[in-house]
GUSE-919848 format. One record per residue (C-alpha): x, y negated, z negated. Coordinates in nm, 4 decimals. Example, Ala and Ser with C-alpha at 12.3 -4.5 7.8 and 13.67 -1.06 7.14 Angstrom:
<node><u>1.2300</u><v>0.4500</v><w>-0.7800</w></node>
<node><u>1.3670</u><v>0.1060</v><w>-0.7140</w></node>
//
This chain:
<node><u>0.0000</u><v>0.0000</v><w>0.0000</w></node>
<node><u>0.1260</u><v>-0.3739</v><w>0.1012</w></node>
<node><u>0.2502</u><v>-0.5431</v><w>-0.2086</w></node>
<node><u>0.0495</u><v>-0.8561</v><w>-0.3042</w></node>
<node><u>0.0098</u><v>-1.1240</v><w>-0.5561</w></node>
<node><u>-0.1239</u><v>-0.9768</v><w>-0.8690</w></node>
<node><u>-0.4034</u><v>-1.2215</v><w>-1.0233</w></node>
<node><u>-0.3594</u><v>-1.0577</v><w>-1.3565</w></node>
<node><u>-0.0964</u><v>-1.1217</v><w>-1.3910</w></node>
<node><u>-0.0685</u><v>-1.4717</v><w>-1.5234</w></node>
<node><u>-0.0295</u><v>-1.6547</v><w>-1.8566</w></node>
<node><u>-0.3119</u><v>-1.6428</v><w>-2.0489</w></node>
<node><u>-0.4595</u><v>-1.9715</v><w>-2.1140</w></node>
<node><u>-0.7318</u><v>-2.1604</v><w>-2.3895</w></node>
<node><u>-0.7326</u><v>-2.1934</v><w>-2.7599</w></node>
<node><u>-0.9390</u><v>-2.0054</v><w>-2.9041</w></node>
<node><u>-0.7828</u><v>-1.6419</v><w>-3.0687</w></node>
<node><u>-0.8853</u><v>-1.3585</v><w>-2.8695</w></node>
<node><u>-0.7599</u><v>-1.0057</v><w>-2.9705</w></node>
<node><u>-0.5919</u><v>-0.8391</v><w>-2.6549</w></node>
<node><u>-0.4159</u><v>-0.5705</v><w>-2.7966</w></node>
<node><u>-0.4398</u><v>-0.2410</v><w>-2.8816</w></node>
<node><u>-0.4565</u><v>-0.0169</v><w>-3.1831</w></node>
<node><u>-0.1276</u><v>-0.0927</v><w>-3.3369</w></node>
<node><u>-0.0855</u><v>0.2802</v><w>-3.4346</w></node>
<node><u>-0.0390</u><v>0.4157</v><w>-3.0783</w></node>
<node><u>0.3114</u><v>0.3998</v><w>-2.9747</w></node>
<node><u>0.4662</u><v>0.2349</v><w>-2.6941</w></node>
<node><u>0.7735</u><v>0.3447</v><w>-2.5431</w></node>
<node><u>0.9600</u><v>0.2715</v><w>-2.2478</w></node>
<node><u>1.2509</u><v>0.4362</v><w>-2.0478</w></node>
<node><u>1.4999</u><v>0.2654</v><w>-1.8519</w></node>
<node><u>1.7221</u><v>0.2529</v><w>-1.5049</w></node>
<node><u>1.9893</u><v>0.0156</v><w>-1.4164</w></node>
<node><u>2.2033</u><v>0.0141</v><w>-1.1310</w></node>
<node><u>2.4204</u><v>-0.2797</v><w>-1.0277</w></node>
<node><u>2.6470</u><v>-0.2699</v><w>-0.6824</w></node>
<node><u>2.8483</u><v>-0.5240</v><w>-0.5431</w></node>
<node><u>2.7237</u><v>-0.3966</v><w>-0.1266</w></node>
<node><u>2.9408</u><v>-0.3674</v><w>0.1491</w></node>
<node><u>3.0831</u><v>-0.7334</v><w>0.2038</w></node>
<node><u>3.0852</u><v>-0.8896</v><w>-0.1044</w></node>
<node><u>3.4308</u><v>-0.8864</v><w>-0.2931</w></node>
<node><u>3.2699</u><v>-0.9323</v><w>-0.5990</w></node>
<node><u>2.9211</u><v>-0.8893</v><w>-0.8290</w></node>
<node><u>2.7450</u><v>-1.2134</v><w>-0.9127</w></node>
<node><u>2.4561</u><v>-0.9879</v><w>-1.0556</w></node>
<node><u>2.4440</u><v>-0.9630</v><w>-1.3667</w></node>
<node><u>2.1764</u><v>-0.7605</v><w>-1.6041</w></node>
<node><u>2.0907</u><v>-0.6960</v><w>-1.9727</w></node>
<node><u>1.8667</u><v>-0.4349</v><w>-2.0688</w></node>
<node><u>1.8320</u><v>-0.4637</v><w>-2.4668</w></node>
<node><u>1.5446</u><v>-0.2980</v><w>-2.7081</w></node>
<node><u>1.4464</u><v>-0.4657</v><w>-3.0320</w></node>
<node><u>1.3063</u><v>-0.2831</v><w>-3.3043</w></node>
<node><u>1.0855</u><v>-0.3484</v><w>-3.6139</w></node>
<node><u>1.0231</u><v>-0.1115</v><w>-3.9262</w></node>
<node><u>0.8769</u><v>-0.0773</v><w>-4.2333</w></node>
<node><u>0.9725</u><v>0.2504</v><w>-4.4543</w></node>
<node><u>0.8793</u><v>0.2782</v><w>-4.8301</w></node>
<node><u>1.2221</u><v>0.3098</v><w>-5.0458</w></node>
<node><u>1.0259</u><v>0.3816</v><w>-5.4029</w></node>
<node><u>0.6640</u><v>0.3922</v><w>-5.5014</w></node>
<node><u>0.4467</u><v>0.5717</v><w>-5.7453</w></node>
<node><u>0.2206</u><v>0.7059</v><w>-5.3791</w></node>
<node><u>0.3775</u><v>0.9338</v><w>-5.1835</w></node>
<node><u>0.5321</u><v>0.8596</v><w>-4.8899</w></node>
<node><u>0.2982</u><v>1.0276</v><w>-4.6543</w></node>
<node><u>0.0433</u><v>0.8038</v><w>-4.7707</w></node>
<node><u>0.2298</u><v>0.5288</v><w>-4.7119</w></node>
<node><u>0.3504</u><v>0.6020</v><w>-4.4056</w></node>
<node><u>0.6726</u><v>0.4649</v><w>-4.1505</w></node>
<node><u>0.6318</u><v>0.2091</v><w>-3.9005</w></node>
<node><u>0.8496</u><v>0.1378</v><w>-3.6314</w></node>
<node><u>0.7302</u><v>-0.0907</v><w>-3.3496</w></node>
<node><u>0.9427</u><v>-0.1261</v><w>-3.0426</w></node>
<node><u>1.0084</u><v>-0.4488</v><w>-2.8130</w></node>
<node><u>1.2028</u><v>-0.4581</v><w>-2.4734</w></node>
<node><u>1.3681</u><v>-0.6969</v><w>-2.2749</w></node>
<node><u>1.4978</u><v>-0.6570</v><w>-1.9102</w></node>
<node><u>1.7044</u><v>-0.9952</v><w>-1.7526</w></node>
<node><u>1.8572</u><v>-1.0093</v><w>-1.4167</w></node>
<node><u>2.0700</u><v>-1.2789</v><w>-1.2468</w></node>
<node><u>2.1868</u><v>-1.3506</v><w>-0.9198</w></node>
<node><u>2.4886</u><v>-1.5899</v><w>-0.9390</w></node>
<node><u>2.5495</u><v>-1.8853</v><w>-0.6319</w></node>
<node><u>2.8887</u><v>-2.0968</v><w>-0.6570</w></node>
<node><u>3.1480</u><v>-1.9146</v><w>-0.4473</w></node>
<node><u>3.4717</u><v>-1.7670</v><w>-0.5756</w></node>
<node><u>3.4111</u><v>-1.6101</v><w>-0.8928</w></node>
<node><u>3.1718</u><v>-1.9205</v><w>-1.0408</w></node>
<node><u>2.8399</u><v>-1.7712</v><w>-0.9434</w></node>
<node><u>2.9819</u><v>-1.4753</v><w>-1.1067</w></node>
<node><u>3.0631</u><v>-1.7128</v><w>-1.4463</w></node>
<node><u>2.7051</u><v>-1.8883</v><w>-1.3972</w></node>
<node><u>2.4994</u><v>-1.5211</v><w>-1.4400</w></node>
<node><u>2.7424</u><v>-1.4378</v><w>-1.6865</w></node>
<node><u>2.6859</u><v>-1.7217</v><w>-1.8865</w></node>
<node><u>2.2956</u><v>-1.7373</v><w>-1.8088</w></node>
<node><u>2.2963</u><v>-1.3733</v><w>-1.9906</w></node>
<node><u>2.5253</u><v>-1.4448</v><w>-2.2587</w></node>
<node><u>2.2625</u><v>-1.6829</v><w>-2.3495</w></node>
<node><u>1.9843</u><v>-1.4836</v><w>-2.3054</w></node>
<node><u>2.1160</u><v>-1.2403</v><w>-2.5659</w></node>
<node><u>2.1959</u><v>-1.4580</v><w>-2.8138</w></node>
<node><u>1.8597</u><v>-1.6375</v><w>-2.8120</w></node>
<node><u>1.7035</u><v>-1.2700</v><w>-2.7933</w></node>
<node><u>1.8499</u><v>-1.2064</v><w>-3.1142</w></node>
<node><u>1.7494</u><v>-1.5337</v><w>-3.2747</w></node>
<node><u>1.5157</u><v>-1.7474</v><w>-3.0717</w></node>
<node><u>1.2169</u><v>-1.4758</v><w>-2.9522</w></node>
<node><u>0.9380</u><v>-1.4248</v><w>-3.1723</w></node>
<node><u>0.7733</u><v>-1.1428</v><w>-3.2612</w></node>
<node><u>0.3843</u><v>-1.2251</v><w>-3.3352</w></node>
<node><u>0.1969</u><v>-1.0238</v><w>-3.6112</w></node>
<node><u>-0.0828</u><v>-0.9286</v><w>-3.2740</w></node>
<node><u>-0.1353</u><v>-1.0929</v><w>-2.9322</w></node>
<node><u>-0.4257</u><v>-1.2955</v><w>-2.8955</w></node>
<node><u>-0.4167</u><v>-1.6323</v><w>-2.7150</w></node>
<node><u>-0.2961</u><v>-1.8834</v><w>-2.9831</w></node>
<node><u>0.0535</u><v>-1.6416</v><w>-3.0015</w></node>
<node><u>0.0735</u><v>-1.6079</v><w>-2.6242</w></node>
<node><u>0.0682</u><v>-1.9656</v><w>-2.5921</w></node>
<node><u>0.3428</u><v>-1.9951</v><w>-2.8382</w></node>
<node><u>0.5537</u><v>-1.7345</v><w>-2.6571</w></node>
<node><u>0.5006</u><v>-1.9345</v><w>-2.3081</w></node>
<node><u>0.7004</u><v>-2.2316</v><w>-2.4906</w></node>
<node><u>0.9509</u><v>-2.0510</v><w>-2.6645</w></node>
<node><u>0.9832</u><v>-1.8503</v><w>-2.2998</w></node>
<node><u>1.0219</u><v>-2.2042</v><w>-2.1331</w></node>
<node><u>1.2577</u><v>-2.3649</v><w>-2.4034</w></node>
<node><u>1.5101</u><v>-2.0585</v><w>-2.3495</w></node>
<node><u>1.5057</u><v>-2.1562</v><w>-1.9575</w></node>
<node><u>1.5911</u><v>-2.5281</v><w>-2.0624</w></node>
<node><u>1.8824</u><v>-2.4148</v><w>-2.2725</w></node>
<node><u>2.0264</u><v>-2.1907</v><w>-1.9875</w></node>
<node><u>2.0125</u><v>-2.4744</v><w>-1.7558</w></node>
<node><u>2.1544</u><v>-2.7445</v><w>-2.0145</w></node>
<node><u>2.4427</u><v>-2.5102</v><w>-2.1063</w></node>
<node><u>2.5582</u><v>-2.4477</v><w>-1.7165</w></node>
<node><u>2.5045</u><v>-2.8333</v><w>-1.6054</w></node>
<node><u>2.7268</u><v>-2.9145</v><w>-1.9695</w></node>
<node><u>2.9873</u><v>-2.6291</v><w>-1.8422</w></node>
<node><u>2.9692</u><v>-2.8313</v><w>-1.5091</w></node>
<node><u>3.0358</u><v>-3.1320</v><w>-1.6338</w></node>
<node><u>3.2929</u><v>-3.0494</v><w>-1.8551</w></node>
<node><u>3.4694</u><v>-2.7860</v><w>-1.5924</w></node>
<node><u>3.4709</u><v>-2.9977</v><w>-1.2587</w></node>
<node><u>3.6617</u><v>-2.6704</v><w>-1.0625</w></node>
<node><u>3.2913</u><v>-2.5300</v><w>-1.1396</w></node>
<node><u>3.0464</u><v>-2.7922</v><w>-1.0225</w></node>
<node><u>2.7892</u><v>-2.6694</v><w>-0.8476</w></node>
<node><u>2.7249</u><v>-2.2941</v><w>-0.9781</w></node>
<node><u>2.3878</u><v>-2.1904</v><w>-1.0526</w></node>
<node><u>2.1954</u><v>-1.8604</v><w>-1.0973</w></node>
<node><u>1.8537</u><v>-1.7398</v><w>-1.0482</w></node>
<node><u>1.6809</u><v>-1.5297</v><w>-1.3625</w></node>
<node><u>1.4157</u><v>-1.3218</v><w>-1.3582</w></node>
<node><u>1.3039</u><v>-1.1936</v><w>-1.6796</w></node>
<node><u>1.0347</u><v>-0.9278</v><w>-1.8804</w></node>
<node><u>0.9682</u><v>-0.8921</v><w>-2.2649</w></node>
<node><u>0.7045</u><v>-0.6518</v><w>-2.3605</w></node>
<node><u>0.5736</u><v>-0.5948</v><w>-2.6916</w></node>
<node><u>0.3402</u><v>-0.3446</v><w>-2.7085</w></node>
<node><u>0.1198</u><v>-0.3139</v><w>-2.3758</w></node>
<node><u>0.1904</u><v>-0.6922</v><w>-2.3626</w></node>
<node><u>0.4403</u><v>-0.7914</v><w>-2.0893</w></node>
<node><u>0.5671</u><v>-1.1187</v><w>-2.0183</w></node>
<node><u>0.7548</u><v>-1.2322</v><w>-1.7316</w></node>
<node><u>0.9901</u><v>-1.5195</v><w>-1.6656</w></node>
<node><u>1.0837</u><v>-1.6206</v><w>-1.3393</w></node>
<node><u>1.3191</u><v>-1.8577</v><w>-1.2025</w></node>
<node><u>1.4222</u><v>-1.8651</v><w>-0.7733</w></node>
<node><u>1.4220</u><v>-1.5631</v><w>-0.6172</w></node>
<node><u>1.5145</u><v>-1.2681</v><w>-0.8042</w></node>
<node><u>1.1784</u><v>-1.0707</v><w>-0.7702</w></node>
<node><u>0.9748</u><v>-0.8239</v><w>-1.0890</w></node>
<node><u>0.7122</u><v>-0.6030</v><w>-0.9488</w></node>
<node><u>0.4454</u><v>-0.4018</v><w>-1.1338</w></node>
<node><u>0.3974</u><v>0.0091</v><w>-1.0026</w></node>
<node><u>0.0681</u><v>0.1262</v><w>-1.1008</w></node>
<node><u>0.0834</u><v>0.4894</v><w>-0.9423</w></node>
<node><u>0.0220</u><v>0.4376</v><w>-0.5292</w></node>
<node><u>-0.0033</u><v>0.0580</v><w>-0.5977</w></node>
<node><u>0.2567</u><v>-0.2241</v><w>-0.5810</w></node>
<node><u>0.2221</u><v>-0.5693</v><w>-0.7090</w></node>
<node><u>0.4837</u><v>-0.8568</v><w>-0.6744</w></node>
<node><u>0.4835</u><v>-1.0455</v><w>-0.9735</w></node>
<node><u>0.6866</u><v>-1.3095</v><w>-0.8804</w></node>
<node><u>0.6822</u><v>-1.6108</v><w>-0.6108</w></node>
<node><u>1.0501</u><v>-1.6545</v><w>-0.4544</w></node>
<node><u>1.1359</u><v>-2.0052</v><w>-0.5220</w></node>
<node><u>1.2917</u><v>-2.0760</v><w>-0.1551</w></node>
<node><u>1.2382</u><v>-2.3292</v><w>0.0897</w></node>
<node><u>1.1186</u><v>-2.0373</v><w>0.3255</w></node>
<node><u>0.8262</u><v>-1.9921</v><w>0.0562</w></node>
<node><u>0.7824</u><v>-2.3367</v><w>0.0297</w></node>
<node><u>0.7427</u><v>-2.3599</v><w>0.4528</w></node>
<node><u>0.4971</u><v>-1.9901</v><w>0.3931</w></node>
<node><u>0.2924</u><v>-2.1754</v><w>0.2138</w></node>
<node><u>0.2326</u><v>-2.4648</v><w>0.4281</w></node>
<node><u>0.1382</u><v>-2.2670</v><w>0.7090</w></node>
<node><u>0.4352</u><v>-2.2144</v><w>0.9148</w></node>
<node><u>0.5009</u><v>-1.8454</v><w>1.0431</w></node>
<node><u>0.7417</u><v>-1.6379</v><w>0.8767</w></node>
<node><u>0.9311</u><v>-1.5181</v><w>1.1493</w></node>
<node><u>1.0443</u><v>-1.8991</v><w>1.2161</w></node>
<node><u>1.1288</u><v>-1.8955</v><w>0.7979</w></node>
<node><u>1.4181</u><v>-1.6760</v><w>0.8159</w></node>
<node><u>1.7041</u><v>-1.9427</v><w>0.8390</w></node>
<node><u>1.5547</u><v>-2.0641</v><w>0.4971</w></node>
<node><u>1.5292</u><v>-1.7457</v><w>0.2586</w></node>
<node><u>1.7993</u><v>-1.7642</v><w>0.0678</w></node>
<node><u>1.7959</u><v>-2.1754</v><w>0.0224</w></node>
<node><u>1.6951</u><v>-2.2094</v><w>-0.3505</w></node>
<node><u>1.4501</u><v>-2.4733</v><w>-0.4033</w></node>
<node><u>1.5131</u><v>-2.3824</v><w>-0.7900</w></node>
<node><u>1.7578</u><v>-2.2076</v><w>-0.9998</w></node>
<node><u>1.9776</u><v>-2.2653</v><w>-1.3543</w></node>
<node><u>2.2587</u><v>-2.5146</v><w>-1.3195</w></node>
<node><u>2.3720</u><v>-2.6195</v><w>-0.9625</w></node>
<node><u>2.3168</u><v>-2.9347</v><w>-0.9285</w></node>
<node><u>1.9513</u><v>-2.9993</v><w>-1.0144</w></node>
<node><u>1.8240</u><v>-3.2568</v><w>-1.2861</w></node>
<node><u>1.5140</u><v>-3.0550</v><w>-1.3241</w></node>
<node><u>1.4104</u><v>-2.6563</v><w>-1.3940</w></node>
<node><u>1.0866</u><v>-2.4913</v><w>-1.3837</w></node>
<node><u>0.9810</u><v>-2.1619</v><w>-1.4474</w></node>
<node><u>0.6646</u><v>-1.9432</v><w>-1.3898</w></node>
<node><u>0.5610</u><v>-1.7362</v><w>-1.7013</w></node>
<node><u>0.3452</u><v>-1.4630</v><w>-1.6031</w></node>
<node><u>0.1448</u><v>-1.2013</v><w>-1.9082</w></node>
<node><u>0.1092</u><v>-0.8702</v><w>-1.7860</w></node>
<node><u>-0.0827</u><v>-0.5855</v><w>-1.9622</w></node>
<node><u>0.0522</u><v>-0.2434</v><w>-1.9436</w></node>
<node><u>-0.1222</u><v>0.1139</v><w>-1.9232</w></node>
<node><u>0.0214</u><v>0.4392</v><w>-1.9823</w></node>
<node><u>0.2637</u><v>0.5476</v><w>-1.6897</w></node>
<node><u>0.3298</u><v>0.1632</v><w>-1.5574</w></node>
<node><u>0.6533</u><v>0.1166</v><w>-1.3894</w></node>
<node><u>0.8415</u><v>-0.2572</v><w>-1.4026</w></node>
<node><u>1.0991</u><v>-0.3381</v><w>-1.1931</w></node>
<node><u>1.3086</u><v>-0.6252</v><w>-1.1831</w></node>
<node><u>1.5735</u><v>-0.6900</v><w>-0.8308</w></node>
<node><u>1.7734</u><v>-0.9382</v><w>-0.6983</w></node>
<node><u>1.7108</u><v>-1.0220</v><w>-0.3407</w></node>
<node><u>2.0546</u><v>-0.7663</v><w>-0.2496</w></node>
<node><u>1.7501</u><v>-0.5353</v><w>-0.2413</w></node>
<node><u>1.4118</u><v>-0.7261</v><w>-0.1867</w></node>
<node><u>1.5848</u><v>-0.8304</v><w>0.1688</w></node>
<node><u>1.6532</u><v>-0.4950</v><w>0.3021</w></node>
<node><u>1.3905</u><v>-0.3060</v><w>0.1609</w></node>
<node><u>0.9925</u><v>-0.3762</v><w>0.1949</w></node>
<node><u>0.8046</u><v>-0.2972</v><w>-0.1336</w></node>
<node><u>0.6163</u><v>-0.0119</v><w>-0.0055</w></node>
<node><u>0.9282</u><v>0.1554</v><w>0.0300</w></node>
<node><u>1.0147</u><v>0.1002</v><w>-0.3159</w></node>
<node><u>0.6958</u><v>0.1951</v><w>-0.4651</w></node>
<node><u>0.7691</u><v>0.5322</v><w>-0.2721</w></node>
<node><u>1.0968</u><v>0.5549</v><w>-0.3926</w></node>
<node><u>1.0086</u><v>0.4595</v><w>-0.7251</w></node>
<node><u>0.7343</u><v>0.7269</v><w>-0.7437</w></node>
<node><u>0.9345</u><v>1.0082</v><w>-0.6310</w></node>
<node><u>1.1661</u><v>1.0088</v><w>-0.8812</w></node>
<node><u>1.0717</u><v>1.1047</v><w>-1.1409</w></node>
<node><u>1.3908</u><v>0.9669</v><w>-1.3810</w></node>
<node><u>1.4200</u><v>0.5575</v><w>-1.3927</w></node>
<node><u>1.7643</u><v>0.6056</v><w>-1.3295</w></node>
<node><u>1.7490</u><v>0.8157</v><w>-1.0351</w></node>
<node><u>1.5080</u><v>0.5926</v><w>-0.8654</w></node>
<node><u>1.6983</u><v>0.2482</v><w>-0.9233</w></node>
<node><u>2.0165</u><v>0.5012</v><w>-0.7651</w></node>
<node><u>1.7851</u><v>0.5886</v><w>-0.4910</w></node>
<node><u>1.7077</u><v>0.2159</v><w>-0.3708</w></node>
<node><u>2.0448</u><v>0.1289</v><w>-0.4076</w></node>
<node><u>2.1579</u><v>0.4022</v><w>-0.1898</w></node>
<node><u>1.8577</u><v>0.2586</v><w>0.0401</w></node>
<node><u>1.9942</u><v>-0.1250</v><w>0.0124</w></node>
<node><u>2.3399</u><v>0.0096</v><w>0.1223</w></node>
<node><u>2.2048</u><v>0.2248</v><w>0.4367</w></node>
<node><u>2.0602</u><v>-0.0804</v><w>0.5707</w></node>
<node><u>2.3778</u><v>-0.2920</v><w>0.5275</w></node>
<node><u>2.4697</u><v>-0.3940</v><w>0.1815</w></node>
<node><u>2.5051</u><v>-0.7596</v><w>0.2713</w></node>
<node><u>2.4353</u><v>-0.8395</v><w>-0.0699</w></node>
<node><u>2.5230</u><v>-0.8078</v><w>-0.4433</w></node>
<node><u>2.2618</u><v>-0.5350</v><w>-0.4953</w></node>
<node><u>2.0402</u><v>-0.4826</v><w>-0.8585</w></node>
<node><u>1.7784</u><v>-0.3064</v><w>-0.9645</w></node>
<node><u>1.6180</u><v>-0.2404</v><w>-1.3099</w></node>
<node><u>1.3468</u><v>-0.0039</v><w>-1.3899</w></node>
<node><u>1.0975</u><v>0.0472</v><w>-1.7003</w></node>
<node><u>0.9035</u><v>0.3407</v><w>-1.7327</w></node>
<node><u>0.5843</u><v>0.2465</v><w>-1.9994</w></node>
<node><u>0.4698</u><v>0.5126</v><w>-2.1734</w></node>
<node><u>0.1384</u><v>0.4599</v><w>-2.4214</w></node>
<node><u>0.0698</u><v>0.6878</v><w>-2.7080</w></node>
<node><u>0.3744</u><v>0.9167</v><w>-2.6284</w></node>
<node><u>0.7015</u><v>0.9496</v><w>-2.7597</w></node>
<node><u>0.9217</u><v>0.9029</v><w>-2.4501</w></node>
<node><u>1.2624</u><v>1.2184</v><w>-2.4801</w></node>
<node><u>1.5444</u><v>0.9330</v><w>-2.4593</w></node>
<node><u>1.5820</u><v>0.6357</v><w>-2.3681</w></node>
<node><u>1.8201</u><v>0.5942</v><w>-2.0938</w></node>
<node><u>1.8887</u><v>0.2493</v><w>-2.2482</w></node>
<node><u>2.0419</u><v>0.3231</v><w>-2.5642</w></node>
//
């Protein structure tokens, strides 16, 4: 099936609480793939990726109930960032790297982790979501400014952090996440290119070719002003997300990676299998992919992310 927008899958809006998830007992798991390659030109990888799980217990250390009554909690949380470095030499290379350095740190301090998701806490999570974009982007123009041999570099970031069946993506230029629903794919994300842009306005795509890979927004380069599209997606058991960087999205149409994607039937395997793909047809690119496998009220058997 043709990929398409996926009107779901967008921030939730309004004040007023509304419950959205579900019964906090069932478990939510995921499984991972990652695969970075450098292609068959490029001298060097300006993709860069972090796949990182955060956890949150609760276990009884003394009580007069037993602790079967009590009970052990353990909630899981999982983020997936990509980044496609621009600058030449080895600076687009620095400008992912730093991008992700960033995004760890404020992973570990800066991301909240809301008590349930209703609409009041998703609205929260949209700023703190945006604020972490506005960081990235202050820290590269400051490394810019005070490294002139640098000037210019800039990176693209597209990024997911699910708690529970809640799903959140953040997207900034073209760097693409996709939702796999069994036979159907859905591209989250809008590239943020000027052949989009001309797309949009009407003009054909086959005369928008030239124009795919000019940025019309990124992190650092040279650009006064970021934005970034938030998306919330919900999950169901046996959802798929996959983050790329256009290394892939280029050479290979989404049907073919929801194919791929569904015949394996290990994350890792499948993000091998449309690299493999990316480098048949060329490898003109830096080449990532990154894969989630959701699983709802079952224990996944590892975690290829660990």
């Amino acid at each position: 099936m043709a990929a398409s927008e996926d009107p779901a899958a967008s921030a939730s809006r309004g004040d007023e609480a509304v419950e959205t998830r579900i019964d906090p007992s069932v478990p939510v798991r995921a499984v991972f793939g990652a695969l970075s390659h450098q292609g068959k030109i490029r001298t060097n990888n300006e993709d860069q990726f972090i796949v990182m799980r955060r956890t949150r217990s609760r276990e009884m250390l003394a009580s007069s109930l037993t602790r079967e009554a009590m009970g052990h909690t353990r909630d899981e949380g999982y983020v997936m960032v990509v980044a496609d470095g621009m600058g030449g030499a080895a600076f687009g290379e620095l400008a992912s790297e730093l991008a992700l350095r960033t995004a760890w740190e404020l992973g570990a301090h800066g991301l909240i982790w809301p008590p349930k998701i209703n609409d009041r806490e998703v609205q929260r999570l949209l700023r703190d979501s945006e604020l972490c974009v506005q960081l990235m982007h202050q820290l590269l123009q400051q490394r810019s400014l005070t490294h002139p041999e640098v000037a210019g570099m800039g990176t693209t970031l597209t990024a997911i952090y699910s708690i529970g069946v809640d799903a959140f993506v953040v997207h900034v230029g073209d760097s693409r996440a996709y939702l796999i629903r069994g036979s159907e794919i859905r591209r989250i994300t809008r590239d943020h290119t000027l052949a989009q842009q001309m797309v949009d306005a009407g003009v054909e795509v086959s005369r928008t070719v030239s124009f795919q890979h000019v940025l019309t927004n990124c992190l650092g380069a040279d650009s006064d002003h970021v934005t970034s599209d938030i998306h919330h997606v919900q999950l169901r058991d046996g959802d798929r997300l996959l983050l790329c960087t256009d290394g892939l999205s280029d050479l290979v149409e989404d049907h073919e990676i929801q194919a791929r994607v569904q015949e394996s039937e290990e994350p890792q395997a499948a993000c091998q299998g449309l690299v493999d793909l990316a480098l048949e047809r060329g490898g003109r690119d830096n080449v990532t992919v990154l894969l989630a496998h959701y699983l709802v009220g079952q224990e996944p058997a590892a975690a290829a992310a660990d």
